[in-house]
C-alpha positions as CSV (number, residue, x, y, z in Angstrom):
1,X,0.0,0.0,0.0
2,X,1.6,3.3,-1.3
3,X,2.4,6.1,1.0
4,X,-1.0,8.8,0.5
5,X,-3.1,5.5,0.7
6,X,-2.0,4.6,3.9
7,X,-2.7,8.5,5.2
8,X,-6.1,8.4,3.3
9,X,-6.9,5.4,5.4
10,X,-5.6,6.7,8.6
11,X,-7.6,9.5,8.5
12,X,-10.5,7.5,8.0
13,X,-10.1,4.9,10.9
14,X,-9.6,8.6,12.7
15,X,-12.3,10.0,12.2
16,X,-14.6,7.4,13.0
17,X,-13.9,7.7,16.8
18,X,-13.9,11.4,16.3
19,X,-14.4,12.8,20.2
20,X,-11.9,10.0,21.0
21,X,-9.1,11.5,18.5
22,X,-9.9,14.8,19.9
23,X,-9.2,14.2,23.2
24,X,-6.3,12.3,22.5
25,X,-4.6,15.1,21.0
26,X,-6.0,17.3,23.9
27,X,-2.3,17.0,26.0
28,X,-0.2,17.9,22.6
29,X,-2.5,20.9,22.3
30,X,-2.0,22.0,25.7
31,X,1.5,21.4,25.9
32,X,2.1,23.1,22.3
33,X,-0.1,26.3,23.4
34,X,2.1,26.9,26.4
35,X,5.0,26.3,24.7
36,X,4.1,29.3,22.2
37,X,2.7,31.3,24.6
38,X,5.5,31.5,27.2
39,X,8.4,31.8,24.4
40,X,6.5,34.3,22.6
41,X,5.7,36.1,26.1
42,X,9.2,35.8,27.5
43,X,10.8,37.4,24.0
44,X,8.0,40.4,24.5
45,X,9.1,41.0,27.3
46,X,12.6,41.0,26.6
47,X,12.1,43.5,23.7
48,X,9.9,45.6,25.9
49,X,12.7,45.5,28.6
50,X,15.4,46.0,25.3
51,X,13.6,48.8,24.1
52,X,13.4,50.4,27.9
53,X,17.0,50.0,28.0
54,X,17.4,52.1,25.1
55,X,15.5,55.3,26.3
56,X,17.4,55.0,29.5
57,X,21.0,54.4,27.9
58,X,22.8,51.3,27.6
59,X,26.3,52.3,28.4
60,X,24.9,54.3,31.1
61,X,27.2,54.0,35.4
62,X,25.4,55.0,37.9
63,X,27.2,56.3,40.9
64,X,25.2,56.6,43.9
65,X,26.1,57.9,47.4
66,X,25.4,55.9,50.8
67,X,26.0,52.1,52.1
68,X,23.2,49.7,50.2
69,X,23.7,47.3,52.1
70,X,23.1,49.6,55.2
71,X,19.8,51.3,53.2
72,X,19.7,54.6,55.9
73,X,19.3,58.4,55.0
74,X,22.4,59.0,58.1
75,X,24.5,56.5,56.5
76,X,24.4,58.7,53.5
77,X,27.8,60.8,53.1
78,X,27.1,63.1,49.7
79,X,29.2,63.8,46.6
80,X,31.2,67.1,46.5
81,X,32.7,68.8,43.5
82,X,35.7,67.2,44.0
83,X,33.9,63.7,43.7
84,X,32.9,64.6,40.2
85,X,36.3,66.2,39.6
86,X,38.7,63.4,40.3
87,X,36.7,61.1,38.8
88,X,36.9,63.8,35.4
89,X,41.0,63.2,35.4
90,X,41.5,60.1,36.2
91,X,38.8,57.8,34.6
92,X,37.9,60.3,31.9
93,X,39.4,58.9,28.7
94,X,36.7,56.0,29.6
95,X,33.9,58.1,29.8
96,X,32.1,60.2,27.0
97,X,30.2,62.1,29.9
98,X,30.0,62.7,33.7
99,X,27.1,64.7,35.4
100,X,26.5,65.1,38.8
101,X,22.8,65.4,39.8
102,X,20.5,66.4,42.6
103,X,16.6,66.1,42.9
104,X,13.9,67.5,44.7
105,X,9.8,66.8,44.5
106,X,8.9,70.2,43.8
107,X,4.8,72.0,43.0
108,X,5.3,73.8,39.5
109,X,3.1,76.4,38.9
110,X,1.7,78.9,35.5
111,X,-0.2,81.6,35.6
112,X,-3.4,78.9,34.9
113,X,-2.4,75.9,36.4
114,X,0.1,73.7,39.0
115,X,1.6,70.5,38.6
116,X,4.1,68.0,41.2
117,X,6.8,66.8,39.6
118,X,10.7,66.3,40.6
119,X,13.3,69.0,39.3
120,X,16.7,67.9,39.0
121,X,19.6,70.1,39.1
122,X,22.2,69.1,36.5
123,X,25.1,69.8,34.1
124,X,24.9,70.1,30.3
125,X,26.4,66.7,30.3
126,X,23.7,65.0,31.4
127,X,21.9,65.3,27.7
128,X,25.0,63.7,26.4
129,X,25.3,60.5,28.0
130,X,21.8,60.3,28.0
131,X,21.6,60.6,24.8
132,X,18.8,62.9,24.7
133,X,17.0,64.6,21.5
134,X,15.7,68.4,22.2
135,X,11.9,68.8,20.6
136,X,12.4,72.5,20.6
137,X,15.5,75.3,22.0
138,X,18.0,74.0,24.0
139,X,19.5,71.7,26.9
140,X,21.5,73.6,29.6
141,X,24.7,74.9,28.6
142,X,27.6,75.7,31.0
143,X,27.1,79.3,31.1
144,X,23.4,78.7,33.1
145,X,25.5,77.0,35.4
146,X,28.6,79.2,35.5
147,X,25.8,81.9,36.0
148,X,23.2,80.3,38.3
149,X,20.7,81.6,35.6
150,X,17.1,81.0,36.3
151,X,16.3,78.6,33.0
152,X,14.7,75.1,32.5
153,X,14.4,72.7,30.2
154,X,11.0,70.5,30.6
155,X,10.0,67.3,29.7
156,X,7.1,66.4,27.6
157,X,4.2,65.3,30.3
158,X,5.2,68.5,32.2
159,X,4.7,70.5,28.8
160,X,1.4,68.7,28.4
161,X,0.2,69.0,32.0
162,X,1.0,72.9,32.8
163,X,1.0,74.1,29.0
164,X,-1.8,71.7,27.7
165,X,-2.0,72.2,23.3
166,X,0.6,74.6,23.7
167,X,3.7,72.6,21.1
168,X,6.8,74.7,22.1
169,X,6.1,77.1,25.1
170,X,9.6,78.6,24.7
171,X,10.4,82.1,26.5
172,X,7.3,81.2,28.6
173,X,8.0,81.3,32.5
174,X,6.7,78.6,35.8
175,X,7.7,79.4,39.2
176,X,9.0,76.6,41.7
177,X,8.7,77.9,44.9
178,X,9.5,81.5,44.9
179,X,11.5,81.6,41.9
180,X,10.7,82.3,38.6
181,X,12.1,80.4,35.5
182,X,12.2,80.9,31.9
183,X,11.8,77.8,29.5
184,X,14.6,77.9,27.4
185,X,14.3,73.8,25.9
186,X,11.6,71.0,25.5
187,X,12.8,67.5,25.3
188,X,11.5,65.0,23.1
189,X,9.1,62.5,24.5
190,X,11.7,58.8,26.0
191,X,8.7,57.4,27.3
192,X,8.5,55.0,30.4
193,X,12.0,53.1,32.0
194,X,11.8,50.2,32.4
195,X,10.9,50.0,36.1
196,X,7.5,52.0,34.6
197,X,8.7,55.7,36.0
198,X,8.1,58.2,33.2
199,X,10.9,59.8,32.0
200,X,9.0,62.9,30.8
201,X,8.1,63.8,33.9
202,X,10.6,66.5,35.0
203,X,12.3,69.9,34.9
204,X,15.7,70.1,34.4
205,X,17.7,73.4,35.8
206,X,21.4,74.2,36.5
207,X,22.5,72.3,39.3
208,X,23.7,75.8,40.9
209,X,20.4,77.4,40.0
210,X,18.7,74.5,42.4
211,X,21.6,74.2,45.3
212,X,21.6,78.0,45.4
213,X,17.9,79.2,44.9
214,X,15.7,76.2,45.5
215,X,16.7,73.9,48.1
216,X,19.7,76.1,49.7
217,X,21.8,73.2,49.8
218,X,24.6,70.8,48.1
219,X,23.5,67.2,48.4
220,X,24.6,65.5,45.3
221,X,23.7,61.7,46.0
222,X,23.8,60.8,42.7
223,X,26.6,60.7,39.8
224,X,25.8,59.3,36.1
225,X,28.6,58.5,33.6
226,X,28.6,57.5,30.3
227,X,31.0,55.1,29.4
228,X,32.6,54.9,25.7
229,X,31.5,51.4,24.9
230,X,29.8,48.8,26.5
231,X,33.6,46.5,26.6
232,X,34.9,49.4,29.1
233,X,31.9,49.1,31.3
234,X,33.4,46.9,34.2
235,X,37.1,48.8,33.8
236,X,35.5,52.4,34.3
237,X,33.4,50.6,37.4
238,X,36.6,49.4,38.8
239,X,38.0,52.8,38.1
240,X,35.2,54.6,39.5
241,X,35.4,52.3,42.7
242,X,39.1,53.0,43.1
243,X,38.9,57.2,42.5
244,X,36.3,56.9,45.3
245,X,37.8,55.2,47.8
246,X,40.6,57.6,48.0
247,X,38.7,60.7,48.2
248,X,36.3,59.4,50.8
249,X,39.1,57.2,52.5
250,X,37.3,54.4,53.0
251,X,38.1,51.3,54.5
252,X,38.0,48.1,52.7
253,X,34.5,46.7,52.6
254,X,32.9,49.1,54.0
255,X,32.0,51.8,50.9
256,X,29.5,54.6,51.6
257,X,28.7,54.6,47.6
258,X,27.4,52.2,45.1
259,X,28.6,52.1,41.8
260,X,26.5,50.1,38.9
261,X,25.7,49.8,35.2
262,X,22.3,49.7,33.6
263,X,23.3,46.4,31.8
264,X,23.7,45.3,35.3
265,X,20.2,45.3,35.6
266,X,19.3,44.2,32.1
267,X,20.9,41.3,32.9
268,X,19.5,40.7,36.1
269,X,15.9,41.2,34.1
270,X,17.0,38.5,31.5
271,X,18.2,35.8,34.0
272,X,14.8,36.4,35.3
273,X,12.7,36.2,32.4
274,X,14.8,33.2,31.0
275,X,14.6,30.9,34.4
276,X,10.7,31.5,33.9
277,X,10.7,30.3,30.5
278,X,12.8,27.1,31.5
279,X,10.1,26.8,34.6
280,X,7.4,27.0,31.9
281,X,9.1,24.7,29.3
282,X,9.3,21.7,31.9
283,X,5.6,22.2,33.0
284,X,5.2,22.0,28.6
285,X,7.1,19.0,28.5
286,X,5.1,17.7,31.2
287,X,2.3,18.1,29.3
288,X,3.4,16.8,26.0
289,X,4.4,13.3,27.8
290,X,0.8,13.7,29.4
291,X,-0.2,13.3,25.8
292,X,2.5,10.9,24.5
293,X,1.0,8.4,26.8
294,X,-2.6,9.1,26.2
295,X,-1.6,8.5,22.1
296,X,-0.1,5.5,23.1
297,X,-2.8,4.1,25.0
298,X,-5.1,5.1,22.7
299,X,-3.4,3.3,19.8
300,X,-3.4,0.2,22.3
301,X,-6.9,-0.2,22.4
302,X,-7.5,0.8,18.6
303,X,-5.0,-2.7,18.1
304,X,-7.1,-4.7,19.9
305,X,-10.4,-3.0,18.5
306,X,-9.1,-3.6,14.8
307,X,-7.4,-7.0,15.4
308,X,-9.4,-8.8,13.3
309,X,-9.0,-6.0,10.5
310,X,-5.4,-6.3,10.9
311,X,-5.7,-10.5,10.1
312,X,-7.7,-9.4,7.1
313,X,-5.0,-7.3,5.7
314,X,-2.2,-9.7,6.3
315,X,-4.1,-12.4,4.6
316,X,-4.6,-10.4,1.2
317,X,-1.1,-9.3,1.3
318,X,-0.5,-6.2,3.6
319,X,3.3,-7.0,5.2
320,X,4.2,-6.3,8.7
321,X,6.3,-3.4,7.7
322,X,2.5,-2.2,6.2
323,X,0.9,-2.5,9.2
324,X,3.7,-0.9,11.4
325,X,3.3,2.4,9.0
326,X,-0.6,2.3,8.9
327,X,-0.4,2.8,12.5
328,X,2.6,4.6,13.0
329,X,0.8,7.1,11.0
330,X,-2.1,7.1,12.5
331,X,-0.1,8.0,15.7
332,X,1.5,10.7,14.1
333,X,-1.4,12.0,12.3
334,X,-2.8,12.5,15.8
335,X,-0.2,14.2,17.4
336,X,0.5,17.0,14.7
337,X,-3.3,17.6,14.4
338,X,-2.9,18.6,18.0
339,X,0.4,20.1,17.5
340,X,-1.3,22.1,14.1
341,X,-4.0,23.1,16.7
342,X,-1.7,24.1,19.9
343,X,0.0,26.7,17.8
344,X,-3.1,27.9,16.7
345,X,-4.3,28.9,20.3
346,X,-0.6,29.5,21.7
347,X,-0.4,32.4,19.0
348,X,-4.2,33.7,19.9
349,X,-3.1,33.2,23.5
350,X,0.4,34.9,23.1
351,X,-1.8,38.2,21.2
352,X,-4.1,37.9,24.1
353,X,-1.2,37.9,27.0
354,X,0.9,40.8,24.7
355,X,-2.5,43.0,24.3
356,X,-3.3,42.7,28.4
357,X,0.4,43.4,29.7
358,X,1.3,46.2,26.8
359,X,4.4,44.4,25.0
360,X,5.4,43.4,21.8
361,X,3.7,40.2,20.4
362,X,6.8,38.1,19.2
363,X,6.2,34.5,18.7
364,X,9.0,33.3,17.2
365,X,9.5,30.8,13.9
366,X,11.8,28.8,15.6
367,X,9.3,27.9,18.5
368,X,6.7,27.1,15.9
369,X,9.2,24.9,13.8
370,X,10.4,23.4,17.1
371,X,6.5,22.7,18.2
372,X,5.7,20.9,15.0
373,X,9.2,18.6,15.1
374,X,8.0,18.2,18.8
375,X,4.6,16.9,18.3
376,X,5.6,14.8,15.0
377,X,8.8,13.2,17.8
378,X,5.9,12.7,20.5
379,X,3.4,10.5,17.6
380,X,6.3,8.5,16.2
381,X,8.2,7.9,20.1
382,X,4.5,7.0,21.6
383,X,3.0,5.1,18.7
384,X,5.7,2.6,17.9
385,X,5.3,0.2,20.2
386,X,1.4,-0.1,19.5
387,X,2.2,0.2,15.5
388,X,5.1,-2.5,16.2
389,X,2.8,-4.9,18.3
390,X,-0.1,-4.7,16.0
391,X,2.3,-5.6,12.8
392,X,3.9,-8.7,14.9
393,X,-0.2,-10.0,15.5
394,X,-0.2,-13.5,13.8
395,X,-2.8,-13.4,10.8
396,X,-4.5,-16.6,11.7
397,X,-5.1,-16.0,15.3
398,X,-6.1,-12.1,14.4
399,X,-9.0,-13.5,12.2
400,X,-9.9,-16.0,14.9
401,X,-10.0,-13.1,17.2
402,X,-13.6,-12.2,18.6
């Protein structure tokens, strides 16, 4: 019996225990579904976290100032000018960019309306190794600084919020606290980082206009550098570390300042997002051998059902090698029908999943090419043996056979 005979007649001896084929297949459609899913749900959000990366700046060090592992606002011992400085000449030819910042939670107000939102105090390096794109003026130069000039540079939900349809409200004027500033710069809209804090929500003034004229004080607790390439990353840390420790003459192992990358924490987000997908993948497998079995013991009983069909055959010249393939292939048949049909609801499934979170749908051809050589493995691994015992059935005694 040719090859597409021996399909046409599986499908027929299939379909004539239909709910029984169905629910036979139910394990590889399960297991299939979830394989889809979770890949497609674990690469979304790994662009999502890729693309967050991005707006914050990958090559970005973050220098921060206080004991982590102590956690305490009096363990906190603040960056000085000289901080900034010695880190300037001595680690500078690894860095495109230093910028020394200071924040405060501050109510903005127009002549119309008010607004909370945090103001940072900053040099004009900060745009650099943030790689940041202007909408409309400027970013702070070091003449605002130089000058403690009253200026500003806004970001886009502040614009939105205190200027409303208003595209560019350059030369226009908010007052934080008693002092009045002019808008000399809009940025363009970065979004949210990846941690969900949007990064268009703040004003950014000289760093002397806010120690001198807002907060009356010099509390720097936070450093950011920009480092030339991501392969000097861990050589400016060390660097960093090093410059530190002899300004603040620390001891050793006791810093009060943490120095880290932002591809720290990607990382730490992909080992997270990739032990989840191995989690889910076992529970998958789990559910494909569910299946695997259930094919196999369906195929038993479809043996003994069609034993005297299969003594038919023999005797008008079907082989045992026939036999073995008429039910090898129904086995198969079986399990990419439910493979065909676990892709089908893993992709629906992985929309659904990308639509409620808010990431990128990726389900990737690989994971569907893998999920089809799965479920063909599963039908050809669980239906031998009942394809190999019902082509070893003696003829005689499978015609005898009531």
């Amino acid at each position: 019996m040719g090859f597409l005979a021996a399909v046409r007649v599986a499908f027929g001896a299939l379909l004539v225990h239909k709910g029984r084929s169905v629910l036979t297949s139910l394990g590889i459609v399960i297991g299939i579904a979830a394989v889809i899913a979770m890949v497609s749900a674990g690469n979304g959000v790994q662009r999502k976290l890729d693309e967050g990366m991005a707006t914050v700046g990958r090559n970005l060090v973050l220098i921060r100032a206080g004991n982590r592992t102590r956690g305490t606002v009096a363990d906190t011992t603040y960056f000085t000018k000289d901080d900034a400085a010695a880190i300037r000449k001595q680690v500078g030819p690894l860095l495109n960019g230093l910028a020394e910042v200071q924040l405060t939670q501050r109510q903005v107000t127009t002549k119309s309306t008010h607004w909370s939102t945090i103001v940072c105090g900053t040099t004009p390096e900060l745009g650099i190794v943030r790689e940041w794109k202007i909408h409309s003026g400027r970013f702070i130069t070091p003449d605002d600084v130089s000058r403690i000039d009253p200026v500003c540079v806004i970001g886009n939900t502040v614009r939105k919020e205190l200027f409303g349809d208003v595209v560019d409200p350059l030369g226009q004027t908010l007052r934080i606290d008693r002092l009045q500033l002019r808008i000399v710069g809009v940025l363009a809209p970065k979004g949210r980082d990846p941690v969900g804090t949007d990064q268009d929500d703040e004003i950014f003034v000289p760093i002397s206009t806010l120690q001198r004229k807002i907060v009356g004080e010099e509390k720097v607790a936070l450093i950011i550098a920009g480092v030339r390439s991501e392969a000097l990353t861990h050589r400016a840390i060390d660097r960093i570390k090093s410059v530190l420790s002899q300004t603040h003459k620390v001891k050793a192992g006791s810093p009060d300042f943490d120095v880290s990358s932002v591809e720290e924490m990607a990382d730490l987000g992909r080992t997270v997002t990739t032990t989840v997908g191995m989690l889910i993948a076992v529970i998958a497998s789990l559910s494909l051998l569910v299946g695997g079995i259930g094919i196999m013991n369906i195929m038993l009983v479809s043996v003994t059902e069609r034993t005297r069909e299969i003594g038919l055959r023999m005797a008008v010249g079907a082989t045992s090698a026939d036999v073995l393939a008429q039910f090898l292939i129904e086995a198969v048949i079986l399990a990419m029908a439910g493979g065909l049909l676990g892709i089908t609801l893993g992709v629906a499934a992985a929309a659904a999943l990308a639509a409620g979170a808010g990431w990128p749908m990726v389900v990737s051809p690989f994971a569907v090419l893998l999920a089809c050589g799965v479920s063909g493995a599963v039908g050809i691994f669980f239906g031998f043996y009942p394809a190999w015992k019902a082509s070893r059935l003696d003829p005689i005694d499978a015609l005898r056979y009531e």
